[in-house]
N, C-alpha and C positions, 0 to 999 in steps of 0.2 A: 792226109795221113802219111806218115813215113814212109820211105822206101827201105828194110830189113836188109839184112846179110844173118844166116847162121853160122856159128861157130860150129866145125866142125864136130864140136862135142854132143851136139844138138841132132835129132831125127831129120834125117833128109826127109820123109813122107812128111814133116810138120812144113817146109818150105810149099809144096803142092797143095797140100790142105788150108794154108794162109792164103796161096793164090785163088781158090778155089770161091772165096770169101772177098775174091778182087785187092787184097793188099801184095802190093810188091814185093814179093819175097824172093830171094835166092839165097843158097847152101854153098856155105864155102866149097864144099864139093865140086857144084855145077858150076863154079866160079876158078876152079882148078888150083883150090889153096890148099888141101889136103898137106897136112904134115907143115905149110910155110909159119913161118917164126910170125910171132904174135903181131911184132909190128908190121908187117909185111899185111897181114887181116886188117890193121888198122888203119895203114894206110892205103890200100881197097876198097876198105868200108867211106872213107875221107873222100877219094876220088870219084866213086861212084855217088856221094849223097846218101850212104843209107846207115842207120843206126845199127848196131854192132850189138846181139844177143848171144850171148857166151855163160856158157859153167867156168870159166878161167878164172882164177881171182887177179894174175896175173896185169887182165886190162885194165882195171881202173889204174892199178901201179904204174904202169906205160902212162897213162894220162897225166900222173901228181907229175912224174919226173920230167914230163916233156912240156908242162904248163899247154898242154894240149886245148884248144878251144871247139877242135869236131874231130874225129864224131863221137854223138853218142854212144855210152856201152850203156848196155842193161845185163846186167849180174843176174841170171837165175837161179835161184837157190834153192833146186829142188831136187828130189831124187825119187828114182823107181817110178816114172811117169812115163805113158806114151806118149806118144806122136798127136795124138789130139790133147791131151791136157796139157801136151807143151804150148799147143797152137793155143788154145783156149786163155792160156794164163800171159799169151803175146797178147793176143786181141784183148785181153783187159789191161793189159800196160797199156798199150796206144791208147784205149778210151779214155784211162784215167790220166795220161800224165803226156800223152800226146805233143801238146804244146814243148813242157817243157823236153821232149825229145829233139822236138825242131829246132830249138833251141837249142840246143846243146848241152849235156848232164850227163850225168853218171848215176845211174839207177839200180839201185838193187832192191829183188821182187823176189817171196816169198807166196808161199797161196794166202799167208794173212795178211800180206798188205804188202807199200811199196814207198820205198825210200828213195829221195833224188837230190841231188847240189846240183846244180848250175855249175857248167864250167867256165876258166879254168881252174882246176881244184888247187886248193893252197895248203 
């Protein structure tokens, strides 16, 4: 299963509660990116191995223009949730679409479903 980063947009209690559950997660917070420019998360997320879950619409844009091949972002498209329906709605991207995270993709998840390419996007 993937090793995660949140985007600081994201509940830091959803990083502990994903650990909690044994997935590798850490918060840009605890990663000390508070406030750093997108690509700077991006390439973090790159060097460390772990897929990039953000409200930013921003990152996939970083990805088309950089013909980026990792890492993964996953696009949350949600709003007015906790800290557990964020974790909740992580742990069902990884079940569902796992692979192609490892792989490398650009994912956007809504609670009705979930979209992914393959990167690099064109």
């Amino acid at each position: 299963m993937a090793s995660v980063l949140l985007d600081e947009g994201l509940p830091l209690r959803t990083a502990q509660w994903l650990r909690n559950l044994e997935i590798d997660a850490l918060h840009a917070r605890e990663a000390e990116l508070t406030s750093a420019p997108d690509a700077e998360v991006l390439a973090f997320a790159r060097n460390q191995r772990r897929a990039c879950f953000t409200l930013d619409h921003d990152f996939h844009s970083i990805l088309a223009e950089t013909g980026a091949t990792t890492p993964s972002v996953v696009l949350l498209r949600v709003q007015h949730t906790n800290y557990i329906e964020v974790g909740q709605l992580i742990v069902r991207i990884l079940e569902d679409v796992g692979y192609e995270i490892d792989q490398g993709a650009a994912v956007t998840a809504t609670r009705r479903g979930i979209r992914f390419r393959l990167l690099p996007l064109k």
